[in-house]
mmJSON file of the N, C-alpha and C atoms, coordinates in Angstrom:
{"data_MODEL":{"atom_site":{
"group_PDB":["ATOM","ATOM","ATOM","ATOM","ATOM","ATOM","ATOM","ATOM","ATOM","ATOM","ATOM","ATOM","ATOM","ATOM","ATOM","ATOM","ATOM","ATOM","ATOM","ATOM","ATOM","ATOM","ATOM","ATOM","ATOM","ATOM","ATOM","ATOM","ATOM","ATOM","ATOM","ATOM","ATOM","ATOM","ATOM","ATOM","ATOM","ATOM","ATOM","ATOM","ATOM","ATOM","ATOM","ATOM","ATOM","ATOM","ATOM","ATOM","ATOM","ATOM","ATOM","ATOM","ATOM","ATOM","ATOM","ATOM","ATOM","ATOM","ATOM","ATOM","ATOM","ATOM","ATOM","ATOM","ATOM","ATOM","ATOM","ATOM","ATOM","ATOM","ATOM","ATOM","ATOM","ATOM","ATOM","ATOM","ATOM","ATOM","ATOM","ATOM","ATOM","ATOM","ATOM","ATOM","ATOM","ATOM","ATOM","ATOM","ATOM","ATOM","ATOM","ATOM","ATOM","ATOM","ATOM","ATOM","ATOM","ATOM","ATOM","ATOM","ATOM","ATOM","ATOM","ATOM","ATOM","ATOM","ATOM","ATOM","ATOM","ATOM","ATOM","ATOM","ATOM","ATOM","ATOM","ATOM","ATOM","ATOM","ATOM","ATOM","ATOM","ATOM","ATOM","ATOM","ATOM","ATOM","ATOM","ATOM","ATOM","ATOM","ATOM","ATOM","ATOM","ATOM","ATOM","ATOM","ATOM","ATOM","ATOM","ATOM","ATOM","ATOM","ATOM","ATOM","ATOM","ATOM","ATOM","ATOM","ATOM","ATOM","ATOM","ATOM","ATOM","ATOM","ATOM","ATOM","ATOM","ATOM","ATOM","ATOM","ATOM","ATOM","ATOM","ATOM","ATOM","ATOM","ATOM","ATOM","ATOM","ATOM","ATOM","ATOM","ATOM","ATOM","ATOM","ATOM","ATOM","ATOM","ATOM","ATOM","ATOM","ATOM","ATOM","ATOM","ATOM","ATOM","ATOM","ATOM","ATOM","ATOM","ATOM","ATOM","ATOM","ATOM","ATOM","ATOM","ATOM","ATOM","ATOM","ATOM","ATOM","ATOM","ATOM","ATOM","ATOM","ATOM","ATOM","ATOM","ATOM","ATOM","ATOM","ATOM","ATOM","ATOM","ATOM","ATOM","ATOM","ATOM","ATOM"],
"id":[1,2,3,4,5,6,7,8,9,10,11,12,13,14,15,16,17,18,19,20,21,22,23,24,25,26,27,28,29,30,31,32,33,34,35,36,37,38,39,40,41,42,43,44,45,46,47,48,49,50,51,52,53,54,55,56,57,58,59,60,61,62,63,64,65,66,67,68,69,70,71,72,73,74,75,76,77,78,79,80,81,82,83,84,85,86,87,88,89,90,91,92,93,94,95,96,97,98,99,100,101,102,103,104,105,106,107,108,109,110,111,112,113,114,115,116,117,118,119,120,121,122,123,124,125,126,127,128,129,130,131,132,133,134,135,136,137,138,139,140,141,142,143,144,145,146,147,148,149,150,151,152,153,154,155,156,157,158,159,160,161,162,163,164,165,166,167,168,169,170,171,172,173,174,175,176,177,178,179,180,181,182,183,184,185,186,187,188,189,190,191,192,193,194,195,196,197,198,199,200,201,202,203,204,205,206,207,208,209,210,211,212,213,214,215,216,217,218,219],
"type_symbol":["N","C","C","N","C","C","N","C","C","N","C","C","N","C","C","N","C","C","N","C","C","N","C","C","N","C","C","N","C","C","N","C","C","N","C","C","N","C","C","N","C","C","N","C","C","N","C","C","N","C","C","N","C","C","N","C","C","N","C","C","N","C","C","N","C","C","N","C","C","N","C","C","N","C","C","N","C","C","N","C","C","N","C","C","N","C","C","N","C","C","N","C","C","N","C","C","N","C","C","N","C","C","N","C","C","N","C","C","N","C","C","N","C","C","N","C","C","N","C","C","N","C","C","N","C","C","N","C","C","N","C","C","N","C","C","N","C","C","N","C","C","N","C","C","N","C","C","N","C","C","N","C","C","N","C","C","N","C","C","N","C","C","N","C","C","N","C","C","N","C","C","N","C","C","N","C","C","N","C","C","N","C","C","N","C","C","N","C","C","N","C","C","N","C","C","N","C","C","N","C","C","N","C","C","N","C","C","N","C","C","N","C","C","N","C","C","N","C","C"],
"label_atom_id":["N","CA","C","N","CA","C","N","CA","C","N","CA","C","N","CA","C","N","CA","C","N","CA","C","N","CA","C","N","CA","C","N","CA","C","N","CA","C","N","CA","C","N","CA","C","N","CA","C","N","CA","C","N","CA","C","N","CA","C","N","CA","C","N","CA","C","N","CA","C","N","CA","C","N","CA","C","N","CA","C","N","CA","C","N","CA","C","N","CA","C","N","CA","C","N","CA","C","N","CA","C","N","CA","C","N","CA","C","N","CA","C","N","CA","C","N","CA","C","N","CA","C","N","CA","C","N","CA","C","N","CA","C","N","CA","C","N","CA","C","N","CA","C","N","CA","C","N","CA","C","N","CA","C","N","CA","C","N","CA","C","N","CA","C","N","CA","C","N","CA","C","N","CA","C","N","CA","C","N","CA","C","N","CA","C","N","CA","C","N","CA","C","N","CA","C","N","CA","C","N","CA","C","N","CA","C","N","CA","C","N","CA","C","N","CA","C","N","CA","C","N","CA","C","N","CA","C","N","CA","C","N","CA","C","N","CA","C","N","CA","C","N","CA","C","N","CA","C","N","CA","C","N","CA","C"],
"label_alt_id":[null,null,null,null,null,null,null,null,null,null,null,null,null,null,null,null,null,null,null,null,null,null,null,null,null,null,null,null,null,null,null,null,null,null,null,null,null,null,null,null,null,null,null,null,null,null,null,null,null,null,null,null,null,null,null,null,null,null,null,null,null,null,null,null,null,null,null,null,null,null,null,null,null,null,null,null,null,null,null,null,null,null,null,null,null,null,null,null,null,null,null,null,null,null,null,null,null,null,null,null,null,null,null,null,null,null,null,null,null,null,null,null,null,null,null,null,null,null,null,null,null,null,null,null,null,null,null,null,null,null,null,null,null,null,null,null,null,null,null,null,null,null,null,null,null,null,null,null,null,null,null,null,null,null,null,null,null,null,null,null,null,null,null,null,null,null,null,null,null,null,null,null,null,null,null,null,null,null,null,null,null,null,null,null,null,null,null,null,null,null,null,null,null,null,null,null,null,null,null,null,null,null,null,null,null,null,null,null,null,null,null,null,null,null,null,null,null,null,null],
"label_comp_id":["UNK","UNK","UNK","UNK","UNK","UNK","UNK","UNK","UNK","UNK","UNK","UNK","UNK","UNK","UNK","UNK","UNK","UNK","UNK","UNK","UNK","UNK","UNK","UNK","UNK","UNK","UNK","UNK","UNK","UNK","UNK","UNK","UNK","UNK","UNK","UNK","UNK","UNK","UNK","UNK","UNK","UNK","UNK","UNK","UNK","UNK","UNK","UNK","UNK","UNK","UNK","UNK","UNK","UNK","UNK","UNK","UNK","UNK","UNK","UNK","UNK","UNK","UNK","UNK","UNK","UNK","UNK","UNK","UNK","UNK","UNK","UNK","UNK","UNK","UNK","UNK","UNK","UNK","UNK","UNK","UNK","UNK","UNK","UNK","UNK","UNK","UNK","UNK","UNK","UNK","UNK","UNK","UNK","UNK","UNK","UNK","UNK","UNK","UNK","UNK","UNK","UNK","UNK","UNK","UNK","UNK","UNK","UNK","UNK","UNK","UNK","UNK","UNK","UNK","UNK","UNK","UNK","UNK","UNK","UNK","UNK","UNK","UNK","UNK","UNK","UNK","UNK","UNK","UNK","UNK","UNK","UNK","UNK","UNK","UNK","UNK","UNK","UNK","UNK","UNK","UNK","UNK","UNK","UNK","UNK","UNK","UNK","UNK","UNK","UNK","UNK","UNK","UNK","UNK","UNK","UNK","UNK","UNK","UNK","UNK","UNK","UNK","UNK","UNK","UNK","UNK","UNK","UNK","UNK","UNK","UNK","UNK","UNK","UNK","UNK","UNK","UNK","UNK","UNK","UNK","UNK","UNK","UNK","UNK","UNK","UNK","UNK","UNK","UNK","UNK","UNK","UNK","UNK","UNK","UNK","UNK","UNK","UNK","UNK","UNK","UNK","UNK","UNK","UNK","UNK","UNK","UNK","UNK","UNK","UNK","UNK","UNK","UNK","UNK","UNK","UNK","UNK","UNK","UNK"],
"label_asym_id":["A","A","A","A","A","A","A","A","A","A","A","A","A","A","A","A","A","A","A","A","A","A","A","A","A","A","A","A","A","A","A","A","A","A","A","A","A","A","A","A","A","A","A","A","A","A","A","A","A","A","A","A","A","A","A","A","A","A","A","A","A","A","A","A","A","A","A","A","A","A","A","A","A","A","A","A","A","A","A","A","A","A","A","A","A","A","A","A","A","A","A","A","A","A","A","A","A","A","A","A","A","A","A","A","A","A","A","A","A","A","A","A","A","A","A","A","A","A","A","A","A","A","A","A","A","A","A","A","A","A","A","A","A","A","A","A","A","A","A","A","A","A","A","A","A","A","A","A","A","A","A","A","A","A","A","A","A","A","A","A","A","A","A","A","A","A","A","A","A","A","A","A","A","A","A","A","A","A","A","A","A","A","A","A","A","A","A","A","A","A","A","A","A","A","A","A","A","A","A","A","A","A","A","A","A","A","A","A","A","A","A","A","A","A","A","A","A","A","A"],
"label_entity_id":["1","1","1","1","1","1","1","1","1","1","1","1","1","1","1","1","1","1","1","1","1","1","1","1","1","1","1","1","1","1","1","1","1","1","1","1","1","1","1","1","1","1","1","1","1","1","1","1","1","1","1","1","1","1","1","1","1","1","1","1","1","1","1","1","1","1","1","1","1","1","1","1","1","1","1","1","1","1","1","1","1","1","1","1","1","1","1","1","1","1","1","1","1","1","1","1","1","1","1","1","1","1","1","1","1","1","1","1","1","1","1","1","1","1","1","1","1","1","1","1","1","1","1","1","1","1","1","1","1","1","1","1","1","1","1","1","1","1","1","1","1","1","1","1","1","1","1","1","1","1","1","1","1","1","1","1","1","1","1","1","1","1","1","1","1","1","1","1","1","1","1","1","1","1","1","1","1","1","1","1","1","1","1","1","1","1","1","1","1","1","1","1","1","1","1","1","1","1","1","1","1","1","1","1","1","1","1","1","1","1","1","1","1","1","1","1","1","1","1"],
"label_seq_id":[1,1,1,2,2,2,3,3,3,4,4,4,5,5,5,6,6,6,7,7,7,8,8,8,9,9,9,10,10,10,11,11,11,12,12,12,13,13,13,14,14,14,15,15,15,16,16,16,17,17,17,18,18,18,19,19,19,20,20,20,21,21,21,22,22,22,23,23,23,24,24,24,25,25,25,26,26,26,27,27,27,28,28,28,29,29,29,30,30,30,31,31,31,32,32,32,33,33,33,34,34,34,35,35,35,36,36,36,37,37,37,38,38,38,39,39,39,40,40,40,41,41,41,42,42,42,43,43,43,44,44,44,45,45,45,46,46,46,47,47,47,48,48,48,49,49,49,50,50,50,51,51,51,52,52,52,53,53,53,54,54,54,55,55,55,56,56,56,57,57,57,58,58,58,59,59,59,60,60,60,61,61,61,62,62,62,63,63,63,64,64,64,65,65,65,66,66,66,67,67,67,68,68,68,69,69,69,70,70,70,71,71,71,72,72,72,73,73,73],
"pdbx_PDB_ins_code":[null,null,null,null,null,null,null,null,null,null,null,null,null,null,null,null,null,null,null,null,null,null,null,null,null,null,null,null,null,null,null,null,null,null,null,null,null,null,null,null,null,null,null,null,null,null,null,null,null,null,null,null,null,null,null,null,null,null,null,null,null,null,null,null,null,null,null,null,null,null,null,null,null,null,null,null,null,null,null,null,null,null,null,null,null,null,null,null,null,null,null,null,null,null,null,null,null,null,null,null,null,null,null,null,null,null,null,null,null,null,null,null,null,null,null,null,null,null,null,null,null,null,null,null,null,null,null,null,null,null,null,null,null,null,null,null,null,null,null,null,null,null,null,null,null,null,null,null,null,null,null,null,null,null,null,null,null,null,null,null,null,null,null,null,null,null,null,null,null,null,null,null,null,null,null,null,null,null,null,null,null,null,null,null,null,null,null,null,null,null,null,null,null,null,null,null,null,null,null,null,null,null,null,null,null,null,null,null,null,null,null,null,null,null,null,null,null,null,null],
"Cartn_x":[0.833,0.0,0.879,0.258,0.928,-0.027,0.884,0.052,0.623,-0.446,-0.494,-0.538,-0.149,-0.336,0.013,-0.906,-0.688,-1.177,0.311,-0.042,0.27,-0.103,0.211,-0.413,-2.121,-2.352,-1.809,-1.082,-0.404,0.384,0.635,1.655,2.822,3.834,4.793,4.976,5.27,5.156,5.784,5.951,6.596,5.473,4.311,3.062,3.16,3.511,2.972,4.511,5.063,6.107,6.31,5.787,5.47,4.51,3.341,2.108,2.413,3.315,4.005,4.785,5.484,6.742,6.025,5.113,4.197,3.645,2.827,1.793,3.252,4.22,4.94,5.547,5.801,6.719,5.232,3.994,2.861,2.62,2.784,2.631,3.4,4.721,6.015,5.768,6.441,6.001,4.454,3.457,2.012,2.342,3.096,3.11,4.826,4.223,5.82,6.457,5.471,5.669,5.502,5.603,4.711,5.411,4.233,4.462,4.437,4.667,4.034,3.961,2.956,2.885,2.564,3.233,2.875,4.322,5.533,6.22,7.678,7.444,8.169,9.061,10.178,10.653,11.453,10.768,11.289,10.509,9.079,8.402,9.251,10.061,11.34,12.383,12.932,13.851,12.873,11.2,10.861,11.017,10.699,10.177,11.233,12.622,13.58,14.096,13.446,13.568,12.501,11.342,10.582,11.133,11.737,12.7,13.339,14.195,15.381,14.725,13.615,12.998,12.114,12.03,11.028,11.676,11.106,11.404,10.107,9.725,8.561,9.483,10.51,11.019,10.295,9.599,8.642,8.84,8.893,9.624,8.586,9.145,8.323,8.222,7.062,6.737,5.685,5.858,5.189,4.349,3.713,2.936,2.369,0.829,0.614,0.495,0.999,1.344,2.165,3.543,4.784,4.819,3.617,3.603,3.447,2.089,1.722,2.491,3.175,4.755,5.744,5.65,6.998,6.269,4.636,4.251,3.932,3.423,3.733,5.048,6.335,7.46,7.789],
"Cartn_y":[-1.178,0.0,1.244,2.39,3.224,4.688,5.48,6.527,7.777,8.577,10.261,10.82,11.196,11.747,13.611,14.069,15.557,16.382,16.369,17.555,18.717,19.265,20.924,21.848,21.606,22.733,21.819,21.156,20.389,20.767,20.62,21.032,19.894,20.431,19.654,19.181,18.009,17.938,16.497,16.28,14.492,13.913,13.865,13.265,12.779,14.151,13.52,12.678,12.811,11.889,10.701,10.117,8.928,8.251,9.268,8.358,8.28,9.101,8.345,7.649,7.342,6.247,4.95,4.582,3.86,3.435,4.452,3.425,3.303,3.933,3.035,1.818,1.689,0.742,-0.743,-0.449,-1.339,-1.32,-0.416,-0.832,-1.182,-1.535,-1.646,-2.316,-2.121,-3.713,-3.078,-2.388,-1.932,-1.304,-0.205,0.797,0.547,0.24,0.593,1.911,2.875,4.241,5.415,5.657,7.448,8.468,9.453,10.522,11.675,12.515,13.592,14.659,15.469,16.81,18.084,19.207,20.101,20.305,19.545,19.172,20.526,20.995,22.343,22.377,23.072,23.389,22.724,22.576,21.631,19.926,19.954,18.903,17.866,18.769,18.23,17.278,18.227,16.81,15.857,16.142,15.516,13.765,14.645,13.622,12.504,13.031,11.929,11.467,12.187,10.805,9.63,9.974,8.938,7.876,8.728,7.637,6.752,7.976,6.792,5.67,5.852,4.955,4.081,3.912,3.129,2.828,1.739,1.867,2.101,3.398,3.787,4.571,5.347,6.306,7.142,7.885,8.704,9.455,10.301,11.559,12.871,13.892,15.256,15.642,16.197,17.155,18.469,19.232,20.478,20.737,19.666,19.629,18.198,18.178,16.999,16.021,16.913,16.557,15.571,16.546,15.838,14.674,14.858,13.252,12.158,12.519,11.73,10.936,11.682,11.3,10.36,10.863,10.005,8.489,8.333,7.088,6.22,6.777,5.654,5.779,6.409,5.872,4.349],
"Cartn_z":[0.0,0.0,0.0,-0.354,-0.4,0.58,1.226,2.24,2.072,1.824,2.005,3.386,4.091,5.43,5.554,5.718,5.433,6.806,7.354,8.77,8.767,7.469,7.09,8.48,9.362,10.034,11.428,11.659,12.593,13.469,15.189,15.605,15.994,16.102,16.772,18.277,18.933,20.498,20.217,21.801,22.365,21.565,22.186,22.361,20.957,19.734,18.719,17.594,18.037,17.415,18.427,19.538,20.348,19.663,19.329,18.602,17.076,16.589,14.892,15.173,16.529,16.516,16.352,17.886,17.906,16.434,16.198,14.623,13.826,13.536,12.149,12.45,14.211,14.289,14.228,14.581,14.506,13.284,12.219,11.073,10.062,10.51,9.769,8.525,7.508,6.143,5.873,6.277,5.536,4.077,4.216,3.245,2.581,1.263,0.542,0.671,0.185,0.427,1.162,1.895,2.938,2.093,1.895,1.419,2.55,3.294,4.635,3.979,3.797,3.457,5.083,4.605,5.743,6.303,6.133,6.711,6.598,7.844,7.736,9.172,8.91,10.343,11.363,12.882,13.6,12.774,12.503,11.901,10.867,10.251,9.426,10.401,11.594,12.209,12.909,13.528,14.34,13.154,11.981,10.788,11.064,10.706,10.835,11.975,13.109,14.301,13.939,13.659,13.396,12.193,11.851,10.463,11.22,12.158,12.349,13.303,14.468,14.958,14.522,13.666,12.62,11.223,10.725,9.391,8.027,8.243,7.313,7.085,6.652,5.533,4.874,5.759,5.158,4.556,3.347,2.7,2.515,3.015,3.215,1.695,1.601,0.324,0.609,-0.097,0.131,-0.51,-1.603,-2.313,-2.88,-2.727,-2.985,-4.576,-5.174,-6.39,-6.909,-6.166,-5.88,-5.213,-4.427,-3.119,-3.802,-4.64,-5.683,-6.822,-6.781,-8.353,-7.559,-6.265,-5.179,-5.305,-5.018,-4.531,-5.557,-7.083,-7.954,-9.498,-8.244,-9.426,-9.205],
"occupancy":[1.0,1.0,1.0,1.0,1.0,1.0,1.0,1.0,1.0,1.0,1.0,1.0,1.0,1.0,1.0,1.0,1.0,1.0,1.0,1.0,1.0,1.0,1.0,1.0,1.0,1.0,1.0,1.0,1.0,1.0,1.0,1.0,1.0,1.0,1.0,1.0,1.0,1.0,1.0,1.0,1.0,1.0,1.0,1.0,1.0,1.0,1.0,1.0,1.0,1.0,1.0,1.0,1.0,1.0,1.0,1.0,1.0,1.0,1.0,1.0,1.0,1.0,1.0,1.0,1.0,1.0,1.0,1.0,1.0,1.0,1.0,1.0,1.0,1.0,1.0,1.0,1.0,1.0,1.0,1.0,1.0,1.0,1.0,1.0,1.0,1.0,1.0,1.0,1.0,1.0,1.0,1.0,1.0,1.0,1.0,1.0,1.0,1.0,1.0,1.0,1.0,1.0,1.0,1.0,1.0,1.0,1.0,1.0,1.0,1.0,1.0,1.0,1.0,1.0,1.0,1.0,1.0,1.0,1.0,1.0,1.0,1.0,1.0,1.0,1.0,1.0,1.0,1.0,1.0,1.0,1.0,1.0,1.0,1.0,1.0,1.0,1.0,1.0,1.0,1.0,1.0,1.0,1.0,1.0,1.0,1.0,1.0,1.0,1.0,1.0,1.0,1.0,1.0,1.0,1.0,1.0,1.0,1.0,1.0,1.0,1.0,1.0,1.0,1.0,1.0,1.0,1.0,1.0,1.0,1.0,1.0,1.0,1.0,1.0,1.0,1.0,1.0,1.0,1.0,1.0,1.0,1.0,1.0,1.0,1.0,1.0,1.0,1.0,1.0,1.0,1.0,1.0,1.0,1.0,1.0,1.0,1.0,1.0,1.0,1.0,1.0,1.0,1.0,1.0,1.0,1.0,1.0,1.0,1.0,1.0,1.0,1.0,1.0,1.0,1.0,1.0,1.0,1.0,1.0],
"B_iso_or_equiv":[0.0,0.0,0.0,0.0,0.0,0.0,0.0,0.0,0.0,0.0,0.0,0.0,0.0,0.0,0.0,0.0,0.0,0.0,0.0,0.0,0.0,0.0,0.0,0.0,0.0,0.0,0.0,0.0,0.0,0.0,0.0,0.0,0.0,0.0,0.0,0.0,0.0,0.0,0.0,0.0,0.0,0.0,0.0,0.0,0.0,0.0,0.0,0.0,0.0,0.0,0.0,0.0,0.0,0.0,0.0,0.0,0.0,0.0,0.0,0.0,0.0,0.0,0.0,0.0,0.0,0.0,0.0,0.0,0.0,0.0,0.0,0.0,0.0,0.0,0.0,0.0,0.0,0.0,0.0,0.0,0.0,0.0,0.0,0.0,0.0,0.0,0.0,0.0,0.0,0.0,0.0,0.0,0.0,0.0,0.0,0.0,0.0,0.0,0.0,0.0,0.0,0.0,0.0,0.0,0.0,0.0,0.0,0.0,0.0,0.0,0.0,0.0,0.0,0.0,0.0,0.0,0.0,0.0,0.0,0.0,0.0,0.0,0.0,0.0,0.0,0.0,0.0,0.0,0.0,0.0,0.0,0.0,0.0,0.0,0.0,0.0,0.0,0.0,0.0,0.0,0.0,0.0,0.0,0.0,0.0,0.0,0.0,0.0,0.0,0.0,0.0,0.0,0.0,0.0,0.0,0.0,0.0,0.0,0.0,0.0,0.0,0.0,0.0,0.0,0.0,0.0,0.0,0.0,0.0,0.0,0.0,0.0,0.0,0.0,0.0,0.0,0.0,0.0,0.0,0.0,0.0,0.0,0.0,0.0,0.0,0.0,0.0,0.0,0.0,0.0,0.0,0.0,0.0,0.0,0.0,0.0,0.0,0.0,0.0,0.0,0.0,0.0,0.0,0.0,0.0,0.0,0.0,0.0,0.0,0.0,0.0,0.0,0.0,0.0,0.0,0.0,0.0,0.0,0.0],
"pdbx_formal_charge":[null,null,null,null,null,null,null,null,null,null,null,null,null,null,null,null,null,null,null,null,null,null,null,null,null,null,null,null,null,null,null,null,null,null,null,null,null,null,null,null,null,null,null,null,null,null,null,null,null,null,null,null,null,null,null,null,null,null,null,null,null,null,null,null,null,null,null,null,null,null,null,null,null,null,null,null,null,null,null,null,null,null,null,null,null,null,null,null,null,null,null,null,null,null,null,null,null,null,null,null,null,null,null,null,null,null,null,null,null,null,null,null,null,null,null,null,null,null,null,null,null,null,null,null,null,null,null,null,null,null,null,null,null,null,null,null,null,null,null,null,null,null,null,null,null,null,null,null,null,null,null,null,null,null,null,null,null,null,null,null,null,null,null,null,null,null,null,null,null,null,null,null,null,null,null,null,null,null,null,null,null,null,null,null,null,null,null,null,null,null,null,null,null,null,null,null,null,null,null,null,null,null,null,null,null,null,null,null,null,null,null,null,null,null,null,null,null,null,null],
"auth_seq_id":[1,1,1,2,2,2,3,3,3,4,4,4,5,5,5,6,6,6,7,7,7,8,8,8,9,9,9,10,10,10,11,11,11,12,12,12,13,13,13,14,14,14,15,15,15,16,16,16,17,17,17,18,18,18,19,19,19,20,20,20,21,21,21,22,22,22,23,23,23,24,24,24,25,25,25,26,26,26,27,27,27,28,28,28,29,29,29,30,30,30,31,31,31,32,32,32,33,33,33,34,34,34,35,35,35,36,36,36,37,37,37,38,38,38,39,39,39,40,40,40,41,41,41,42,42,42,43,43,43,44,44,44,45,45,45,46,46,46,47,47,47,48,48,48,49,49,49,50,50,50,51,51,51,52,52,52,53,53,53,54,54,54,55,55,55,56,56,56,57,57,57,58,58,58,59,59,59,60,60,60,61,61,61,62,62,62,63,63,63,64,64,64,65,65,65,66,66,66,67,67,67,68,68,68,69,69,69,70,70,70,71,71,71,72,72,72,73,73,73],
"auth_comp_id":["UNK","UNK","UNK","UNK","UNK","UNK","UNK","UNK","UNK","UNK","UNK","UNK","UNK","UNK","UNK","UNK","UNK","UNK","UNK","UNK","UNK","UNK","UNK","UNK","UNK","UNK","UNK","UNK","UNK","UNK","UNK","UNK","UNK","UNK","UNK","UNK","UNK","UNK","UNK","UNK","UNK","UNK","UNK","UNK","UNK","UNK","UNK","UNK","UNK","UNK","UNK","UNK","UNK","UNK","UNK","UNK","UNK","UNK","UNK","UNK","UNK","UNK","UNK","UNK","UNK","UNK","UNK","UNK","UNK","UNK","UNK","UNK","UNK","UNK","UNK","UNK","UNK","UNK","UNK","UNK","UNK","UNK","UNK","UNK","UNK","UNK","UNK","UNK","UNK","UNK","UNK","UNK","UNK","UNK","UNK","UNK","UNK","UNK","UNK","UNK","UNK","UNK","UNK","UNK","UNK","UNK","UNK","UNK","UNK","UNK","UNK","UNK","UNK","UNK","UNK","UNK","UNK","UNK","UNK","UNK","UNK","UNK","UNK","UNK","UNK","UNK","UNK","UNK","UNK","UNK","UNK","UNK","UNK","UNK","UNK","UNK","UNK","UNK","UNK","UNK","UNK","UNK","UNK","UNK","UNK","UNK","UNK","UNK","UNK","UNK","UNK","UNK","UNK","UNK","UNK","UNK","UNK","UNK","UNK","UNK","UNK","UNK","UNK","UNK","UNK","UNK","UNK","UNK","UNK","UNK","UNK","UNK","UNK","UNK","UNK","UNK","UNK","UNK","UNK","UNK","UNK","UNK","UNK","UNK","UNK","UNK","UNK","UNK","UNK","UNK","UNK","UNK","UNK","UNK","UNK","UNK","UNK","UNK","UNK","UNK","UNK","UNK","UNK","UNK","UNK","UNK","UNK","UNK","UNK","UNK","UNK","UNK","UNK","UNK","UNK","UNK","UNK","UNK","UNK"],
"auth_asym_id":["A","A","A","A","A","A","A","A","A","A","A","A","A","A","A","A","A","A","A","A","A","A","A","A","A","A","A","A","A","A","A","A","A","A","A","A","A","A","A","A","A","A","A","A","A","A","A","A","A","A","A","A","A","A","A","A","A","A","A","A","A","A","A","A","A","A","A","A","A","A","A","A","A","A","A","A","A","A","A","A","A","A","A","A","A","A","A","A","A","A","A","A","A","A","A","A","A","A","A","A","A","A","A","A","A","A","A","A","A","A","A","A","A","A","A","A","A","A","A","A","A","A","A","A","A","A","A","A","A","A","A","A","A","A","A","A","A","A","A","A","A","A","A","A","A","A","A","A","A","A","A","A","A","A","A","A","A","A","A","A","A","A","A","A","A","A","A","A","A","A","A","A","A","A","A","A","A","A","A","A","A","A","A","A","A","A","A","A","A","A","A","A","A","A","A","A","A","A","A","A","A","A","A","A","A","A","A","A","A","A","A","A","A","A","A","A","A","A","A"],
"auth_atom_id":["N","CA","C","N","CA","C","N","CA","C","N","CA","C","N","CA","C","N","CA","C","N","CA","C","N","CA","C","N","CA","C","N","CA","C","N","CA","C","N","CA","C","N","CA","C","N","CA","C","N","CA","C","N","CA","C","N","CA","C","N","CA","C","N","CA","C","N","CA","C","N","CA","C","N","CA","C","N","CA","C","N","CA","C","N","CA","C","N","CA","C","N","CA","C","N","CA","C","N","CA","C","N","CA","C","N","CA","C","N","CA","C","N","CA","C","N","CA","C","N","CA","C","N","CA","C","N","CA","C","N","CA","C","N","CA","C","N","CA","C","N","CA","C","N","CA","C","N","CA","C","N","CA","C","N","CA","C","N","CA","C","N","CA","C","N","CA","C","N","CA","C","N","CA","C","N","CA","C","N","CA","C","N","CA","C","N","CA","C","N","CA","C","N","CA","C","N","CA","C","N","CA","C","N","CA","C","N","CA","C","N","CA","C","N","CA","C","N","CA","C","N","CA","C","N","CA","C","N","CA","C","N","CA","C","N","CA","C","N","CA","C","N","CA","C","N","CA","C","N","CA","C","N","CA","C"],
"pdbx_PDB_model_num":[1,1,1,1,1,1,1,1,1,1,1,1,1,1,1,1,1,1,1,1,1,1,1,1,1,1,1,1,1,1,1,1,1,1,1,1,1,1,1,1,1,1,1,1,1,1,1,1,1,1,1,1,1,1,1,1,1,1,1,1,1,1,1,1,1,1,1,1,1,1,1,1,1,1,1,1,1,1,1,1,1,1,1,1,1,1,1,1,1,1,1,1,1,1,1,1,1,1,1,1,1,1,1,1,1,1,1,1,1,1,1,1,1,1,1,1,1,1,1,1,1,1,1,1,1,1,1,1,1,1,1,1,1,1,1,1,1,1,1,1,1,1,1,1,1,1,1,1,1,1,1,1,1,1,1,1,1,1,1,1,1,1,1,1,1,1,1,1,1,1,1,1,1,1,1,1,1,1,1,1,1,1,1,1,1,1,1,1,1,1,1,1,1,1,1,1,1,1,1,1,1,1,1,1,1,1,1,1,1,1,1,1,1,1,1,1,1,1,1]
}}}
């Protein structure tokens, strides 16, 4: 499968990179691809702790276009 996840009006906190650590590491092997849109700022390193604690490799885009092109090359 492949997933769009877009936390553009989103904030940053523990809480919420515990509950993305949590679901990727429960959903490991679901998604070939994550796309994250919204992804600005501190949201950028929170992103790649969740990388490095998980293996969903999620890749930020700023547009869902682009997300779109990432998930079926």
């Amino acid at each position: 499968m492949l997933l769009i996840v877009d936390l553009s009006n989103s904030f940053a906190s523990k809480a919420a990179v515990k509950a993305f650590t949590e679901a990727g590491k429960m959903t490991e092997g679901f998604f070939a691809k994550t796309a994250v849109l919204g992804i600005t700022g501190v949201k950028k390193i929170l992103l790649n702790v969740v990388n490095v604690l998980t293996n969903v490799n999620a890749k930020p885009f700023s547009d869902i276009e682009n997300a779109k092109n990432y998930l079926i090359e």
